[in-house]
C-alpha positions as a LaTeX table, in Angstrom:
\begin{tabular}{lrrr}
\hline
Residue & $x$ (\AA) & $y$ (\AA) & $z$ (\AA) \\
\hline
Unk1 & 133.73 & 119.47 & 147.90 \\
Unk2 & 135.61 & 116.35 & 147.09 \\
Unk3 & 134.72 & 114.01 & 144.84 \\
Unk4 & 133.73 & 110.31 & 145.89 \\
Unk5 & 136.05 & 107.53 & 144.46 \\
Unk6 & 135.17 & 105.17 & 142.06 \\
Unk7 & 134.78 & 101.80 & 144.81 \\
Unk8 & 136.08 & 99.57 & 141.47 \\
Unk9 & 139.38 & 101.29 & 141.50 \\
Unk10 & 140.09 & 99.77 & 144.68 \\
Unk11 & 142.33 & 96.71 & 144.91 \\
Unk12 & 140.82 & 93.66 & 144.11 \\
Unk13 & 137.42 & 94.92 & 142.37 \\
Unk14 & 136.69 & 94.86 & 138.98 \\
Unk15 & 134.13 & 96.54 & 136.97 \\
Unk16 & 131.77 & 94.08 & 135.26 \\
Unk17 & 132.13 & 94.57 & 131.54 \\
Unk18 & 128.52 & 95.40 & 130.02 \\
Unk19 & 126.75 & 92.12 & 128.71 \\
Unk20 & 126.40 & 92.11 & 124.43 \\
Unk21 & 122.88 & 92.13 & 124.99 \\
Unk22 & 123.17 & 95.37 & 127.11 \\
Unk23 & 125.50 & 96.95 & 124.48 \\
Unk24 & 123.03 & 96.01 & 121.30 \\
Unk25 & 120.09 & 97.71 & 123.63 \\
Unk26 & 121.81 & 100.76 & 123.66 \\
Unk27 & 122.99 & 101.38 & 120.26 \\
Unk28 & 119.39 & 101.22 & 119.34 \\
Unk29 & 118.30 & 103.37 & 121.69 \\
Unk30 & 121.09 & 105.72 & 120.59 \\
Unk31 & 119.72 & 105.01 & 116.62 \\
Unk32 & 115.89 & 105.31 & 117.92 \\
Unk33 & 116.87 & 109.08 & 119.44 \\
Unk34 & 118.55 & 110.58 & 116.67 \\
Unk35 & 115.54 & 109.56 & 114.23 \\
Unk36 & 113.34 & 110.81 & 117.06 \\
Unk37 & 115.29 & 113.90 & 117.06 \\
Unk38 & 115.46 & 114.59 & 113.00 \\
Unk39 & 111.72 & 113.48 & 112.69 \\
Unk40 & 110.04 & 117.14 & 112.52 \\
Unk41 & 112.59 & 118.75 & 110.33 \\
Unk42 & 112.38 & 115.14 & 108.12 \\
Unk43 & 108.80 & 115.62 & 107.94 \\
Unk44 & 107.94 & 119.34 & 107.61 \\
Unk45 & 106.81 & 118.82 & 104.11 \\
Unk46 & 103.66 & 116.28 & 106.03 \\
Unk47 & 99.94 & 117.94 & 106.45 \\
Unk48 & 100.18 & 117.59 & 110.65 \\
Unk49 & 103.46 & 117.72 & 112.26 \\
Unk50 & 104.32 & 114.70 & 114.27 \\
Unk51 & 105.51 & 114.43 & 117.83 \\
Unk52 & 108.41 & 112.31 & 118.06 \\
Unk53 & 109.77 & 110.25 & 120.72 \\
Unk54 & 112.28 & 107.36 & 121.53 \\
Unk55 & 111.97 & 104.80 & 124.17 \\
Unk56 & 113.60 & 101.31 & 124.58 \\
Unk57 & 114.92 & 101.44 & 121.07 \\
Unk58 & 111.89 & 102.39 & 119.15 \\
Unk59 & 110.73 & 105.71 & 117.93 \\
Unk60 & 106.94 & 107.07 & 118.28 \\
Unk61 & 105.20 & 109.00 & 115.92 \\
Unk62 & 102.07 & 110.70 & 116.92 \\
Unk63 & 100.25 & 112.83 & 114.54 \\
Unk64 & 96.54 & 114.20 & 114.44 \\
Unk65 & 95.41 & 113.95 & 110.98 \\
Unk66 & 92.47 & 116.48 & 109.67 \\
Unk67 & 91.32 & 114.10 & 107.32 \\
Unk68 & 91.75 & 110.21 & 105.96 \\
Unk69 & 93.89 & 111.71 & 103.03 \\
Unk70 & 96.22 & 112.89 & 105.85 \\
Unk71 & 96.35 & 109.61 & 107.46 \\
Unk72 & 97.03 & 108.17 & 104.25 \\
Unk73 & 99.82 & 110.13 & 103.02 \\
Unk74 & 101.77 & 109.22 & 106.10 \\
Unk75 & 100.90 & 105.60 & 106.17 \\
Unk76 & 102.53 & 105.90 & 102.35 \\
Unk77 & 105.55 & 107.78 & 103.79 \\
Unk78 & 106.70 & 105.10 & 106.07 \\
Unk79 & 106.03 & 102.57 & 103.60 \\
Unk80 & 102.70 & 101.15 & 106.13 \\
Unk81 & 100.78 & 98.84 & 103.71 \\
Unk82 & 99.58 & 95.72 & 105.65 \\
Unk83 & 96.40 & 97.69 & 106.82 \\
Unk84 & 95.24 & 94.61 & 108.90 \\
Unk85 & 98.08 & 95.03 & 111.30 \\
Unk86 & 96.66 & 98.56 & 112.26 \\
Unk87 & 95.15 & 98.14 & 115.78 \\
Unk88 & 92.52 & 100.54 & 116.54 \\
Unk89 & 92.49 & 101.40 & 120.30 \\
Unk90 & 89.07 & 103.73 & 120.09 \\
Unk91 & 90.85 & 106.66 & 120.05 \\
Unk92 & 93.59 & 106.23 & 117.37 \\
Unk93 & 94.52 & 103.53 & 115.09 \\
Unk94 & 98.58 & 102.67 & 115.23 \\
Unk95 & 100.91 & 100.95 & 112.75 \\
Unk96 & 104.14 & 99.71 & 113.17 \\
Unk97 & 106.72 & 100.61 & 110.78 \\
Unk98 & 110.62 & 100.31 & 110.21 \\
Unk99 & 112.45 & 103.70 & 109.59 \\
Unk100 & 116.64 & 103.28 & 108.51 \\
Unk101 & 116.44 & 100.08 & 110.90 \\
Unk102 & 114.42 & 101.52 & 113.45 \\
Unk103 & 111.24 & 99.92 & 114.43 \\
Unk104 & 108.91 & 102.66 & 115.08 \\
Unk105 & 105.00 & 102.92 & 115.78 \\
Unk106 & 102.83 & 105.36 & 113.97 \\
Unk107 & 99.70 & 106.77 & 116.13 \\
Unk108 & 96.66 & 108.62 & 114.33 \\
Unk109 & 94.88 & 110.32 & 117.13 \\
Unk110 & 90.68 & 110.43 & 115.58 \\
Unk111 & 91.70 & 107.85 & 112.78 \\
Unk112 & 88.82 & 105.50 & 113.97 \\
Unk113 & 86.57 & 108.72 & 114.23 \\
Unk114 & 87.20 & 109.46 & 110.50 \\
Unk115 & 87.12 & 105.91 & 109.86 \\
Unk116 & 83.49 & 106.15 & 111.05 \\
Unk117 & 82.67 & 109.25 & 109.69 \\
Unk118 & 83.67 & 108.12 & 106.05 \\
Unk119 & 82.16 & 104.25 & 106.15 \\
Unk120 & 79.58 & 104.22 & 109.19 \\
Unk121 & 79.94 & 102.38 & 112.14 \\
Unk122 & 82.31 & 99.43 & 112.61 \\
Unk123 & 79.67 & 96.62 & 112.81 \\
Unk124 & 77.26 & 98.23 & 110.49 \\
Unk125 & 76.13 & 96.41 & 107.43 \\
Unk126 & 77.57 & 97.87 & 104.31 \\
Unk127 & 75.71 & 97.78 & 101.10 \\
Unk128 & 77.41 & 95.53 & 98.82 \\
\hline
\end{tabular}
């Protein structure tokens, strides 16, 4: 079978070079992989194991913690501390984070569960 030839090696064509904004996009996705791909031996030492991902230059942590001392601990690990950017989306509660220059989001599957299960409802009153 012969190979089909490249139609910008013709006379007269040119490849396009790759716009900088094209180029930047992929070095992070290239940076967002490799943390993707070093994130369960990086974090063996956690209570859950996370499953990591990359996509469009951002990594994806999802973990399934057994209890809000879990959730903690890996809100301390990524250095999470504004807890009023957490969104809560029913089922899990995620964070963003930056991890060696990778912006990253953190998703606790049955956060808001615990949440619940620890302080009550979200709109009940609370004694003060």
């Amino acid at each position: 079978m012969t190979a089909l030839p490249d139609p910008f090696t013709a006379p007269g064509r040119n490849r396009p070079a790759p716009s900088p904004a094209a180029v930047a996009l992929a070095v992070r996705c290239r940076k967002a992989k490799s943390v993707a791909d070093a994130a369960p031996t990086r974090f063996e030492s956690m209570p859950t194991p996370p499953a990591a991902s990359a996509a469009g230059g951002e990594v994806q942590l999802v973990v399934t913690p057994r209890c809000l001392a879990d959730w903690s601990r890996w809100t301390t690990e990524l250095g999470i501390r504004d807890v009023r950017r957490m969104t809560n989306t029913g089922v899990a509660t995620v964070a963003r984070f930056e991890l060696d220059g990778v912006r990253g989001r953190l998703i606790g599957v049955g956060v808001p569960a615990l949440l619940a299960q620890n302080y009550g409802p979200k709109d009940a009153r609370h004694a003060r």
